[in-house]
Backbone of each chain as nested JSON, in Angstrom:
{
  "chains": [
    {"id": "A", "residues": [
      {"number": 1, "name": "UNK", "atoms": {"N": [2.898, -2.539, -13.45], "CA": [1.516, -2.399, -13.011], "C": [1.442, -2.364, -11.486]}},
      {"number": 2, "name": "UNK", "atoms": {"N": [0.435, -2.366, -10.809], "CA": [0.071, -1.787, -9.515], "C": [-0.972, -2.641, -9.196]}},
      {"number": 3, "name": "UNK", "atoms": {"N": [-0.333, -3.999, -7.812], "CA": [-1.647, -4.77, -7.607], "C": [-1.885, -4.367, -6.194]}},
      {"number": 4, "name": "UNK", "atoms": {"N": [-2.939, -4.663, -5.854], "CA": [-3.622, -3.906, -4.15], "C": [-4.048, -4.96, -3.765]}},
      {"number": 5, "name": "UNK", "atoms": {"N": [-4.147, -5.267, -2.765], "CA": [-3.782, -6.734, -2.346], "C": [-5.144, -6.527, -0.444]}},
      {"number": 6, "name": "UNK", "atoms": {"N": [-5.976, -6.853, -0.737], "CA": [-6.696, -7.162, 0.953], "C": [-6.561, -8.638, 1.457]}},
      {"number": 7, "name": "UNK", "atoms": {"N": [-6.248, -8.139, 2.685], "CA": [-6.146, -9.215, 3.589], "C": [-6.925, -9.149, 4.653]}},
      {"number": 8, "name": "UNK", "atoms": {"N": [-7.826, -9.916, 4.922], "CA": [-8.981, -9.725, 5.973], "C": [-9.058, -11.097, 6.639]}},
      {"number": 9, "name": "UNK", "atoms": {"N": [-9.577, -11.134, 7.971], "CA": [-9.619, -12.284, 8.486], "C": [-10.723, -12.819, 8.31]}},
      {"number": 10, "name": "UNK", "atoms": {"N": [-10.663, -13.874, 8.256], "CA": [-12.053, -14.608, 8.098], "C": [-12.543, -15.142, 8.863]}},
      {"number": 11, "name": "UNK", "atoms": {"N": [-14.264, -15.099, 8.754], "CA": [-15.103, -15.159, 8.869], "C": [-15.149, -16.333, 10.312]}},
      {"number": 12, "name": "UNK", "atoms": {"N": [-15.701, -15.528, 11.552], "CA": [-15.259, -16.657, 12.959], "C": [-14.31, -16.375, 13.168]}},
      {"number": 13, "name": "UNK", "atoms": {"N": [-13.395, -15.979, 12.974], "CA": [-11.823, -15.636, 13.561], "C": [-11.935, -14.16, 14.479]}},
      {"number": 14, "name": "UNK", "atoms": {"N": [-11.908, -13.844, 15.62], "CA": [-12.038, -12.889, 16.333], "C": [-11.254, -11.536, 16.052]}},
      {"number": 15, "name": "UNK", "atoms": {"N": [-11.901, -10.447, 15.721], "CA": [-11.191, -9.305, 15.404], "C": [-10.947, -7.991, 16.628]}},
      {"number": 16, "name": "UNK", "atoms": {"N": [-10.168, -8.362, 17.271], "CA": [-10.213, -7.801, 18.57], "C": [-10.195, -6.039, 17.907]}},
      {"number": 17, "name": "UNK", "atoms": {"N": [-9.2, -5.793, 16.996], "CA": [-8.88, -4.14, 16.654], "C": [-10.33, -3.992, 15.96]}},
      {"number": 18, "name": "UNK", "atoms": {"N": [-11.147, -5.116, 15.151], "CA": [-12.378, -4.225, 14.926], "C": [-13.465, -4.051, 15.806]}},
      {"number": 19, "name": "UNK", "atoms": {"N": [-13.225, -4.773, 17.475], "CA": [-14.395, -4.956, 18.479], "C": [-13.929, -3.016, 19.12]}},
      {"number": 20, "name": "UNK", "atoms": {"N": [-12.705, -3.015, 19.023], "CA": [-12.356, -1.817, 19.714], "C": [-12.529, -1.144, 18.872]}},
      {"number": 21, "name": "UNK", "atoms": {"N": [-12.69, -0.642, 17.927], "CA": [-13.322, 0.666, 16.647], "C": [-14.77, 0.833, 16.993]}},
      {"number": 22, "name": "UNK", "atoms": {"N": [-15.62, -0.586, 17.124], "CA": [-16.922, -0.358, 16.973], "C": [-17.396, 0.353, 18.548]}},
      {"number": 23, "name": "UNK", "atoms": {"N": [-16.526, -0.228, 19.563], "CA": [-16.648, 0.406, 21.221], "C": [-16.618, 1.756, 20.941]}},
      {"number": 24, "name": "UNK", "atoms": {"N": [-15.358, 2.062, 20.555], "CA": [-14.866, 3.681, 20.253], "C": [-16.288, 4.065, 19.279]}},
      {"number": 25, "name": "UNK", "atoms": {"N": [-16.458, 3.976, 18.348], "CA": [-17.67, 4.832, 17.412], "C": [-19.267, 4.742, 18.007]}},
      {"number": 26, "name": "UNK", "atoms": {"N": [-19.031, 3.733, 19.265], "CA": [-20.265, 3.759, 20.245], "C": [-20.157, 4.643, 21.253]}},
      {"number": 27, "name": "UNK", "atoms": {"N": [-19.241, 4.613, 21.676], "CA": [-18.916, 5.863, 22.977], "C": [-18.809, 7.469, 22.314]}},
      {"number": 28, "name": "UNK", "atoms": {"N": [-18.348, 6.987, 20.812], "CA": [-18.565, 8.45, 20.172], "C": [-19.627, 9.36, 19.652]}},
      {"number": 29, "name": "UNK", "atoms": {"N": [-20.917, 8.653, 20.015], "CA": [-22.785, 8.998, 19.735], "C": [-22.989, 8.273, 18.303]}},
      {"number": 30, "name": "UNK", "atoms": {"N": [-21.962, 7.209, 17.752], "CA": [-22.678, 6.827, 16.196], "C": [-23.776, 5.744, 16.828]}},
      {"number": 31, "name": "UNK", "atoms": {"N": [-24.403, 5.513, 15.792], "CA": [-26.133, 4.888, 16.152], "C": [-25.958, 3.78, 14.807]}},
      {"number": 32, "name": "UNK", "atoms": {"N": [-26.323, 2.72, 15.605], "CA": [-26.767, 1.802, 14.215], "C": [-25.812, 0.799, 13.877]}},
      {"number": 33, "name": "UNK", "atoms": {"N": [-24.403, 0.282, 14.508], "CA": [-23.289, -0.162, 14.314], "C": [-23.71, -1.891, 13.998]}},
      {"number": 34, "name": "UNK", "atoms": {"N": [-23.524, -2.552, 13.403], "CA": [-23.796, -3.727, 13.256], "C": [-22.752, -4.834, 13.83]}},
      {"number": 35, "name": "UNK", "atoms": {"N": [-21.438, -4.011, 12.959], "CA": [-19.837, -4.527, 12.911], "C": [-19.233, -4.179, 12.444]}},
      {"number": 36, "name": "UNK", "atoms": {"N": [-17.893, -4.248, 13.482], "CA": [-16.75, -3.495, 12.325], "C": [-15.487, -4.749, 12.192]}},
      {"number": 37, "name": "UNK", "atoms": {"N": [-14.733, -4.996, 11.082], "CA": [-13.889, -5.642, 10.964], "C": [-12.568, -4.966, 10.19]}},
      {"number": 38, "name": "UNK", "atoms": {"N": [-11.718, -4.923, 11.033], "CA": [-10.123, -4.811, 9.929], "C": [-9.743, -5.375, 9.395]}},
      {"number": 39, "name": "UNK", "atoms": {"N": [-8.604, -4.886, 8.296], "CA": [-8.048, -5.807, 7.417], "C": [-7.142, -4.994, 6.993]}},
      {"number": 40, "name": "UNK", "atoms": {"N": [-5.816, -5.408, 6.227], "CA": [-4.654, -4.537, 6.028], "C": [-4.839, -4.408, 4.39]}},
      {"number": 41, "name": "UNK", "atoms": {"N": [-4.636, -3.484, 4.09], "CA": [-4.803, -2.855, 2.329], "C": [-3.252, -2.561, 1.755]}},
      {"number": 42, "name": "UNK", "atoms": {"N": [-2.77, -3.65, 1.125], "CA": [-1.344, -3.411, 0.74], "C": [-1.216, -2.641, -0.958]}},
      {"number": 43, "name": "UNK", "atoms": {"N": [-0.394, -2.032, -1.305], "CA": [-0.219, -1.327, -3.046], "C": [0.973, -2.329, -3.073]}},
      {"number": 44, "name": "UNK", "atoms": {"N": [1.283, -2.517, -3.907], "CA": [2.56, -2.989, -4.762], "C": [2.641, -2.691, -6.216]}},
      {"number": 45, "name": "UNK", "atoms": {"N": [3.891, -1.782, -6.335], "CA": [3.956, -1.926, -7.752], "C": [5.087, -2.316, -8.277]}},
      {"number": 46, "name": "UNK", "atoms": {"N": [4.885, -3.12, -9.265], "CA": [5.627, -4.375, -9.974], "C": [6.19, -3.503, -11.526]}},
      {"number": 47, "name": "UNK", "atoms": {"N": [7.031, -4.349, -11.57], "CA": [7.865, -4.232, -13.24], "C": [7.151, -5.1, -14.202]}},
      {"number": 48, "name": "UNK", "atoms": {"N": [6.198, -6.25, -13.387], "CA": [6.233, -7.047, -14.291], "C": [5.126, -6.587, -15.562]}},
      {"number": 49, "name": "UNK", "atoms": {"N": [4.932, -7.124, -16.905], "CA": [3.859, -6.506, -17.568], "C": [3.045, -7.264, -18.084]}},
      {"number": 50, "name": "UNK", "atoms": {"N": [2.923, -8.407, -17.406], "CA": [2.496, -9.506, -17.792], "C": [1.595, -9.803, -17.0]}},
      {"number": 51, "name": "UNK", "atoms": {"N": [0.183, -9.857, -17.55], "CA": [-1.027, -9.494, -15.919], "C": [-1.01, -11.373, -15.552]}},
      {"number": 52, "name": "UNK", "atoms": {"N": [-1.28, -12.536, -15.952], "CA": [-1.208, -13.508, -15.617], "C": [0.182, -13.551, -14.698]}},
      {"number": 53, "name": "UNK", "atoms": {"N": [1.527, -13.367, -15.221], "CA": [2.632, -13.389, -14.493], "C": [2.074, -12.793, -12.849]}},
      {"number": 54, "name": "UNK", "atoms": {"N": [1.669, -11.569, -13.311], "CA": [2.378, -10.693, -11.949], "C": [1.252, -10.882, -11.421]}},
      {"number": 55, "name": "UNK", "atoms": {"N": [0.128, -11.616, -11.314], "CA": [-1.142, -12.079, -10.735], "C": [-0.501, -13.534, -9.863]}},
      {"number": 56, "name": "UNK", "atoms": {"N": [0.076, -14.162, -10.792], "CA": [0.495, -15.22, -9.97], "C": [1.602, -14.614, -9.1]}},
      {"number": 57, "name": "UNK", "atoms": {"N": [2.621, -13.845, -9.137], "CA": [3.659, -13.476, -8.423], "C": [3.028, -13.161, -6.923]}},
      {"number": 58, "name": "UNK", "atoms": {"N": [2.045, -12.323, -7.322], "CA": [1.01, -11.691, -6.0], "C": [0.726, -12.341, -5.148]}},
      {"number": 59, "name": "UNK", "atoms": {"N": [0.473, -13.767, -5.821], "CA": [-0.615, -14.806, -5.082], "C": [0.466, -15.473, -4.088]}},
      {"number": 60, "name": "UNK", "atoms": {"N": [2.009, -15.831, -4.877], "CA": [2.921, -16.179, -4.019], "C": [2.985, -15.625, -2.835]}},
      {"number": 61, "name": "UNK", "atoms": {"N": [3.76, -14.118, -3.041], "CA": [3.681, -13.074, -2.252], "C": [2.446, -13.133, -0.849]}},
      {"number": 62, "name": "UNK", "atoms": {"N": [1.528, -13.24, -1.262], "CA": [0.241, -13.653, -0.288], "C": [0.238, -15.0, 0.702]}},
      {"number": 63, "name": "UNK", "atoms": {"N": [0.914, -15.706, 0.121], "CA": [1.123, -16.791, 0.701], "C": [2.034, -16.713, 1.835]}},
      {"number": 64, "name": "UNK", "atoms": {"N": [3.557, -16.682, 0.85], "CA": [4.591, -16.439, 1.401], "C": [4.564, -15.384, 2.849]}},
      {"number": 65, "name": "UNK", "atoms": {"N": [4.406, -14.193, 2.586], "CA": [4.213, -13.162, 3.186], "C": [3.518, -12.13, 4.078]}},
      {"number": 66, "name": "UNK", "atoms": {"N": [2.319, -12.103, 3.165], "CA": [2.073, -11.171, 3.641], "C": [0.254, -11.328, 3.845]}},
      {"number": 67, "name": "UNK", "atoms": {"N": [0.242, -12.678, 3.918], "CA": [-1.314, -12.84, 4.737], "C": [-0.608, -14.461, 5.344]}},
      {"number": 68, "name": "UNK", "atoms": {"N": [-2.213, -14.485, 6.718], "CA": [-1.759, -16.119, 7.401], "C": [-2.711, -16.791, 7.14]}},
      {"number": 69, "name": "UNK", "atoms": {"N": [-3.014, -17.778, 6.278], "CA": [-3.508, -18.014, 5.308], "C": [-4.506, -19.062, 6.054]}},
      {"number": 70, "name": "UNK", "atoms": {"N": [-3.88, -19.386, 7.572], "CA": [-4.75, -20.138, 8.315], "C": [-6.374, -19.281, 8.818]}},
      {"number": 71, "name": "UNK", "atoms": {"N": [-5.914, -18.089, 9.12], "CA": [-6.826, -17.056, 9.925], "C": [-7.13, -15.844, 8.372]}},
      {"number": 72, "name": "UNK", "atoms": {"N": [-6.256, -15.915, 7.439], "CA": [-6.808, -14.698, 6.97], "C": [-7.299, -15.286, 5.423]}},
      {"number": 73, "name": "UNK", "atoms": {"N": [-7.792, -14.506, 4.539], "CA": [-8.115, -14.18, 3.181], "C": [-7.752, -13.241, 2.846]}},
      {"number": 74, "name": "UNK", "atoms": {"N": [-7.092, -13.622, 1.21], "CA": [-6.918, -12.058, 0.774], "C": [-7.266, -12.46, -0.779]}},
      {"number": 75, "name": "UNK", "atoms": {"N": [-7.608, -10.695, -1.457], "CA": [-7.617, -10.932, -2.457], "C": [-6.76, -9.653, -3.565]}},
      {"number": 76, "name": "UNK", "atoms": {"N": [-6.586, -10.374, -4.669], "CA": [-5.849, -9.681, -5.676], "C": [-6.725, -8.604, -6.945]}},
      {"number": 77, "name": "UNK", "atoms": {"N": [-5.737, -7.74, -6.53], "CA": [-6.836, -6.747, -7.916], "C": [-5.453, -5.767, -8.58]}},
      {"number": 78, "name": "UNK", "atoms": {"N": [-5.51, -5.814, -10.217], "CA": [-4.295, -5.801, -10.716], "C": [-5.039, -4.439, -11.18]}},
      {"number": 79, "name": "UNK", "atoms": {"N": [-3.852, -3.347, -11.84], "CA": [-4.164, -2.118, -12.435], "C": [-3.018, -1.608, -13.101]}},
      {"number": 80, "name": "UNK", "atoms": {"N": [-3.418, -1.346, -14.598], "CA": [-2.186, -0.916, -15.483], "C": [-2.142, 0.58, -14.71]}},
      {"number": 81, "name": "UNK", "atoms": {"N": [-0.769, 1.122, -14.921], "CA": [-0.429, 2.568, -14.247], "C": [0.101, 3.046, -16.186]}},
      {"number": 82, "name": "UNK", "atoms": {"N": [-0.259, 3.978, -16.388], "CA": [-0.26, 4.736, -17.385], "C": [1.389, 4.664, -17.722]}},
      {"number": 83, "name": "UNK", "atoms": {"N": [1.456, 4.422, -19.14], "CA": [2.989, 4.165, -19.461], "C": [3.62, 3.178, -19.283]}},
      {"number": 84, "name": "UNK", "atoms": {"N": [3.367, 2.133, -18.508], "CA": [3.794, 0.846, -17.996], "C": [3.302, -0.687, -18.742]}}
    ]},
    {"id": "B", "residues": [
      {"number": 1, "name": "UNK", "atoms": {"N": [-26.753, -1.289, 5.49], "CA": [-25.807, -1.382, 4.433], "C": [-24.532, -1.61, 5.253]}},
      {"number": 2, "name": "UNK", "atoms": {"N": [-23.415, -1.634, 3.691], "CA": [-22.069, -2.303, 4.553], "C": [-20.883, -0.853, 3.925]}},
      {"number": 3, "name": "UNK", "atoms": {"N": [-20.134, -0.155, 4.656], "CA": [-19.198, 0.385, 4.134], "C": [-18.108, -0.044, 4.146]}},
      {"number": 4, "name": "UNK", "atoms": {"N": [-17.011, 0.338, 2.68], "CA": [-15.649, -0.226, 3.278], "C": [-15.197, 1.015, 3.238]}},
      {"number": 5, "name": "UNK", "atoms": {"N": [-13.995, 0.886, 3.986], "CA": [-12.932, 2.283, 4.143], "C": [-11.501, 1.662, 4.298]}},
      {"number": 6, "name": "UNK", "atoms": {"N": [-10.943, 2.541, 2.896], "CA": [-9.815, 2.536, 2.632], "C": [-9.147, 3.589, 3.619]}},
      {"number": 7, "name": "UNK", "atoms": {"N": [-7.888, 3.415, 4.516], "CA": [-7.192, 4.59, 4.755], "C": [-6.323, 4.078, 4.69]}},
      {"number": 8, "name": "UNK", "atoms": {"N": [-5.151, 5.591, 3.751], "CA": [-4.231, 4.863, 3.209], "C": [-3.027, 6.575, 3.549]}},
      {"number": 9, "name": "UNK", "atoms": {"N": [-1.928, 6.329, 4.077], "CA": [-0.59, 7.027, 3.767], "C": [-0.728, 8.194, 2.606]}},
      {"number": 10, "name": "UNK", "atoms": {"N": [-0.683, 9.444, 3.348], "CA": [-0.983, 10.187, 2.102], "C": [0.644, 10.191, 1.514]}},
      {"number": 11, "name": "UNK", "atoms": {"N": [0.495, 10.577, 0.216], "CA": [1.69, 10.166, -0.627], "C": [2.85, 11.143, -0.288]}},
      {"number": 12, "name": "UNK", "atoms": {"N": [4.505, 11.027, -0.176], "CA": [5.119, 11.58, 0.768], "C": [5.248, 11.267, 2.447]}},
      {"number": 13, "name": "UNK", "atoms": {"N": [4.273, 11.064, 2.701], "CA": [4.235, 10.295, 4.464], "C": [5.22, 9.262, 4.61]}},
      {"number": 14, "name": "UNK", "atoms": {"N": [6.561, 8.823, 4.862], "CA": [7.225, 7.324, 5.003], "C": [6.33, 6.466, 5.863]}},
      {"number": 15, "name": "UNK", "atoms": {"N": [6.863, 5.376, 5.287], "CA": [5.818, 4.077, 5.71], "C": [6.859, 3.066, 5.473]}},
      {"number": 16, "name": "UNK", "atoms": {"N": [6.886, 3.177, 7.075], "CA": [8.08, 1.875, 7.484], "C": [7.781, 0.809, 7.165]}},
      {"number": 17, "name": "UNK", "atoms": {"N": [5.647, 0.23, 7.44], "CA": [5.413, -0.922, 7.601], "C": [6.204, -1.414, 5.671]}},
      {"number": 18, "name": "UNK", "atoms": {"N": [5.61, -0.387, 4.628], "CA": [5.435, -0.786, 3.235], "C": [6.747, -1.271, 3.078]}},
      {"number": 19, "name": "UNK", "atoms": {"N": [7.857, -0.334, 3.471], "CA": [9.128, -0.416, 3.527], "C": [9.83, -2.158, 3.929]}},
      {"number": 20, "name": "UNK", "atoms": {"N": [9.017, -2.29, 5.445], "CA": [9.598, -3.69, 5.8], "C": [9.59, -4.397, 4.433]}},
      {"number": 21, "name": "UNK", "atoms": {"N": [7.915, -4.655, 4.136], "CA": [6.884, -5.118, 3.23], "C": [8.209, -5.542, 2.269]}},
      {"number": 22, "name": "UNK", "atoms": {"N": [8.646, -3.92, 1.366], "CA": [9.316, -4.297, 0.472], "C": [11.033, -5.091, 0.232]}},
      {"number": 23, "name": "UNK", "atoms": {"N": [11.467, -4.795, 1.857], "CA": [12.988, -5.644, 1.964], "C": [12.677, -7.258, 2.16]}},
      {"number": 24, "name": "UNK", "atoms": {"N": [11.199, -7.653, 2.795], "CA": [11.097, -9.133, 2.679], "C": [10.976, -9.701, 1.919]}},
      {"number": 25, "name": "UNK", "atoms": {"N": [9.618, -8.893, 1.236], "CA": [9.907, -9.781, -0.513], "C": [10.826, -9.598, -1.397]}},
      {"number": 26, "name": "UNK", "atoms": {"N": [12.065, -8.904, -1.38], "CA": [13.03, -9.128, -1.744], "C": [14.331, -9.853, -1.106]}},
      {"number": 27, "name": "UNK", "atoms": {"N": [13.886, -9.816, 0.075], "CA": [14.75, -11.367, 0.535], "C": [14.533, -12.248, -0.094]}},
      {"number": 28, "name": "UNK", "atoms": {"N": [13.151, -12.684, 0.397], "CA": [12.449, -13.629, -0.153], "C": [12.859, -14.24, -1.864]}},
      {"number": 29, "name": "UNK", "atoms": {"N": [12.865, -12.699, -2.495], "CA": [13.761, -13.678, -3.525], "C": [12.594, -12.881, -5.029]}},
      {"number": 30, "name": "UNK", "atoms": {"N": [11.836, -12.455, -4.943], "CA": [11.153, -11.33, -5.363], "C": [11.693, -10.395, -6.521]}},
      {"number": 31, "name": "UNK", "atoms": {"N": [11.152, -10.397, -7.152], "CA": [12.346, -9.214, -8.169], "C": [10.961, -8.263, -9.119]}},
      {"number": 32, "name": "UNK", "atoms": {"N": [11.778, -6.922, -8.954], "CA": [10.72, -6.097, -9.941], "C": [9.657, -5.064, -9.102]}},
      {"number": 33, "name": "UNK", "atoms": {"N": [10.127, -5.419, -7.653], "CA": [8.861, -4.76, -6.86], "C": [9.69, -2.547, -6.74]}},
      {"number": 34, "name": "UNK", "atoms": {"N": [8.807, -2.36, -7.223], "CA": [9.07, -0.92, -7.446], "C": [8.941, 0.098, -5.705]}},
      {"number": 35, "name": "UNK", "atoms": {"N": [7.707, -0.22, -4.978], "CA": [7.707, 0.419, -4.353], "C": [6.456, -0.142, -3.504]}},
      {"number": 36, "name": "UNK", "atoms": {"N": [6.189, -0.723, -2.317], "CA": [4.813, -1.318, -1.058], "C": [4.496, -0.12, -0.102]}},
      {"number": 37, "name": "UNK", "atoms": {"N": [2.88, 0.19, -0.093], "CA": [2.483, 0.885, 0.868], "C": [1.637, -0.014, 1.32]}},
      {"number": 38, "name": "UNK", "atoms": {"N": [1.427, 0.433, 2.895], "CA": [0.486, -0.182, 3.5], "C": [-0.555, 0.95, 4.281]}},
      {"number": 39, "name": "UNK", "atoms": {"N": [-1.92, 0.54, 3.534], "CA": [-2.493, 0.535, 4.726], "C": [-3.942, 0.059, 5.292]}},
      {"number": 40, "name": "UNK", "atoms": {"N": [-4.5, 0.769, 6.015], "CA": [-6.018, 0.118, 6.551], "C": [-7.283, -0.047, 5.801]}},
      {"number": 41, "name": "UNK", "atoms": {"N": [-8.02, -1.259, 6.216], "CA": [-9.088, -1.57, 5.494], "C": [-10.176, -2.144, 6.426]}},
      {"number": 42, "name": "UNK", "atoms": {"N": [-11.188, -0.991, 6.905], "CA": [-12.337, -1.386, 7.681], "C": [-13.859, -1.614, 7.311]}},
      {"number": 43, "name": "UNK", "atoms": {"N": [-14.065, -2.698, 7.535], "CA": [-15.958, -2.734, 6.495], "C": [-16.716, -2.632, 7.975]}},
      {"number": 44, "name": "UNK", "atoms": {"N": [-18.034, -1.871, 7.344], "CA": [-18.64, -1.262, 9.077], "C": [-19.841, -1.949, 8.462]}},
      {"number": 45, "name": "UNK", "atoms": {"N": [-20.387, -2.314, 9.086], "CA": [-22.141, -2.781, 8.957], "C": [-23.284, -1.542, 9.202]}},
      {"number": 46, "name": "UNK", "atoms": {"N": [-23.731, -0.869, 8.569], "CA": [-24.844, -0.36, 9.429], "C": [-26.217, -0.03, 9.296]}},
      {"number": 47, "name": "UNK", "atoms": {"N": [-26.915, 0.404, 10.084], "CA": [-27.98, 0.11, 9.752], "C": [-29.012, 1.098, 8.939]}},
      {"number": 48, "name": "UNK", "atoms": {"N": [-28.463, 2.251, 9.098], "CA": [-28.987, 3.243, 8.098], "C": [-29.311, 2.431, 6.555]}},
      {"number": 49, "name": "UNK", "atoms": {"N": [-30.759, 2.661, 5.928], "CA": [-30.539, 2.984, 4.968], "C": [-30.429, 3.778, 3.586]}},
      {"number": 50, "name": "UNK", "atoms": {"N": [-30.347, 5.037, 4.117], "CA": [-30.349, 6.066, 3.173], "C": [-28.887, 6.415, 2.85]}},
      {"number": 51, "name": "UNK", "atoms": {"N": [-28.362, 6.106, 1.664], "CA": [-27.004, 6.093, 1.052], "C": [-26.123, 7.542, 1.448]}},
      {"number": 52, "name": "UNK", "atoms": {"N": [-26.903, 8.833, 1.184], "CA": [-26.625, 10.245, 1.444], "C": [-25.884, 10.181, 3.326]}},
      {"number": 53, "name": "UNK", "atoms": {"N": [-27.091, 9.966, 3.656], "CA": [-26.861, 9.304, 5.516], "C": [-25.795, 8.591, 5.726]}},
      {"number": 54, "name": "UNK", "atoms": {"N": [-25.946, 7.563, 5.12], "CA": [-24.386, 6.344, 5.558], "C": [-23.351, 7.253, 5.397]}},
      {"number": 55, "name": "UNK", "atoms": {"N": [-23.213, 7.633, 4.215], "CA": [-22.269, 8.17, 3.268], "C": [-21.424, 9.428, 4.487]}},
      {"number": 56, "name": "UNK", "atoms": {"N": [-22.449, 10.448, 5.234], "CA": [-21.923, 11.296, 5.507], "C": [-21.893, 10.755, 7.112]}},
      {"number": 57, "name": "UNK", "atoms": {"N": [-21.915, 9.586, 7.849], "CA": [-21.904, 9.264, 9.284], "C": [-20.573, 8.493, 8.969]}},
      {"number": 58, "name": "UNK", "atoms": {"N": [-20.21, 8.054, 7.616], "CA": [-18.719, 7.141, 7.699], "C": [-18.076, 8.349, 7.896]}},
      {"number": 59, "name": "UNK", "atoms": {"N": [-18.22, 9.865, 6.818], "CA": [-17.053, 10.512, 6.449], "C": [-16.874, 10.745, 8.198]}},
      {"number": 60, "name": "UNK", "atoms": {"N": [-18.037, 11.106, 9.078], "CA": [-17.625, 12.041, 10.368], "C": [-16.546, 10.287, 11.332]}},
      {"number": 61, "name": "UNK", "atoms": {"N": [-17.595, 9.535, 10.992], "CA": [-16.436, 8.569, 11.757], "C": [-14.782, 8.391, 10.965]}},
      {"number": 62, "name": "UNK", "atoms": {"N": [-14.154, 8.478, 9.991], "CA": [-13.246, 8.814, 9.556], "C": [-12.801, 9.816, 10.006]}},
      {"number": 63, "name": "UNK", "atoms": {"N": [-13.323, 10.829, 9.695], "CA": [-12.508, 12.532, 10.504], "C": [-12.298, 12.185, 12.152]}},
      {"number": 64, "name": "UNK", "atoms": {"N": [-13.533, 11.736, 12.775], "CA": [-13.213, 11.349, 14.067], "C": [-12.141, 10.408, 14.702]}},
      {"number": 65, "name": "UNK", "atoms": {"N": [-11.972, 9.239, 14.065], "CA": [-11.753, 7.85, 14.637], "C": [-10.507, 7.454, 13.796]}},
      {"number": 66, "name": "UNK", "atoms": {"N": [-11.301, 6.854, 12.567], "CA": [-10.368, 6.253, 11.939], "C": [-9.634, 6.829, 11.093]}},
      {"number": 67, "name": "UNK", "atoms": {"N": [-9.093, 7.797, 10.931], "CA": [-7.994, 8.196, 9.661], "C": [-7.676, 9.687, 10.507]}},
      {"number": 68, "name": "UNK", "atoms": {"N": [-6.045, 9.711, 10.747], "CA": [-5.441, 10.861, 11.257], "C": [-5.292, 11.677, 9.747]}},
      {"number": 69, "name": "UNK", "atoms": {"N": [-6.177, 13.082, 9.853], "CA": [-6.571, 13.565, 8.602], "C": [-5.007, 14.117, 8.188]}},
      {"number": 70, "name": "UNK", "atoms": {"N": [-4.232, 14.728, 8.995], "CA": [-2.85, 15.436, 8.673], "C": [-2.057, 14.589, 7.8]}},
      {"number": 71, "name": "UNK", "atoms": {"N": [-1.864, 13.202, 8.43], "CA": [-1.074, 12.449, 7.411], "C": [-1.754, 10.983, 6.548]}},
      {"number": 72, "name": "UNK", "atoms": {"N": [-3.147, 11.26, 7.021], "CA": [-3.685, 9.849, 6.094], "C": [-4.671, 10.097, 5.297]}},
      {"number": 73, "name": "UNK", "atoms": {"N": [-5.109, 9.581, 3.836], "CA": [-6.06, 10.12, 3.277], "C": [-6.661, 8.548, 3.437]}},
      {"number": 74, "name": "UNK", "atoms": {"N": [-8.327, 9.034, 2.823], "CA": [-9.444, 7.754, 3.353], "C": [-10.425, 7.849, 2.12]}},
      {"number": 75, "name": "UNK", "atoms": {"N": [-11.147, 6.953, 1.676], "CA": [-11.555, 6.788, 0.626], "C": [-13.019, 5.732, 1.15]}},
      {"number": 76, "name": "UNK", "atoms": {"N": [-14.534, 5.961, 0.679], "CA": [-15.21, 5.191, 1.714], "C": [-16.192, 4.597, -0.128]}},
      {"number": 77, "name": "UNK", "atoms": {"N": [-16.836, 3.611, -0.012], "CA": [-17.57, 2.707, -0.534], "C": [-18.916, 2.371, 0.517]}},
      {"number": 78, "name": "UNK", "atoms": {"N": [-19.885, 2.402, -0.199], "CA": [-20.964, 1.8, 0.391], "C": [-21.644, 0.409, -0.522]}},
      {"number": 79, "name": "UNK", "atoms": {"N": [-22.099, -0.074, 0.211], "CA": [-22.361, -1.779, -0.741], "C": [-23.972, -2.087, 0.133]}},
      {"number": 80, "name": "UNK", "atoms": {"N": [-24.837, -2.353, -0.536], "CA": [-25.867, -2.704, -0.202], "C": [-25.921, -4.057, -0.046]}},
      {"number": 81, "name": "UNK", "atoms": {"N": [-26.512, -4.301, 1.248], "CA": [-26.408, -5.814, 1.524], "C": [-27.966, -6.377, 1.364]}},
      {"number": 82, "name": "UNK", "atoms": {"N": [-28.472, -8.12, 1.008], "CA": [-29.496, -8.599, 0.526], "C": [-30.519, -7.976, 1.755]}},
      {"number": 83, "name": "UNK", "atoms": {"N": [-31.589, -7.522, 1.103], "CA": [-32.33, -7.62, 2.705], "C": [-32.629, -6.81, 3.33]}},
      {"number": 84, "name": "UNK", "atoms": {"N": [-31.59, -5.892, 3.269], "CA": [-31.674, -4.557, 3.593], "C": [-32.033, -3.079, 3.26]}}
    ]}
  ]
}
């Protein structure tokens, strides 16, 4: 299966790459900008077929890896891939 | 309203970051991971609210700004926020 994984910073934590998007789409004539915030959008696809298993595997993974769990949030969203 | 925007590695493009992605969690100790892409995830605030409008001021800020159209494809969501 195929989990997609966001990691966004949270909420009060300063997003310098989304202060510079919203500068840039202001200097570019957009109108109306409120805020912009980044966040990294990971795919992974797993062997495992076991959606509890490979939900928890993810969550490790998130920990371990690939968010900072002090400054960021992330969340898990699982998807069977056809045949798998 | 609030948009999110996916931009993501069009398929074929190498992607070193996914690549790292996938030799750590297999350091790490990981087993079963088939294949990690990475990529961007921006939520914009704005103030438009006519859905048609939002809809087509994200696509031009995407073509403009955020997503190099040659090698990245982008995918946009709009979410209505309370209030608005």
């Amino acid at each position: 299966m195929k989990a997609r994984v966001h990691v966004t910073l949270k909420p009060g934590v300063l997003d310098p790459q989304g202060k510079a998007i919203e500068h840039s789409l202001s200097d570019l004539g957009f109108e109306g900008i409120g805020g912009v915030r980044q966040g990294k959008f990971i795919e992974i696809e797993l062997a495992e077929t076991d959606a509890a298993k490979a939900e928890a595997m993810v969550e490790e993974m998130c920990k371990k890896l690939l968010s900072n769990v002090v400054i960021e949030n992330y969340s898990i969203e699982l998807e069977w891939l056809k045949g798998v």
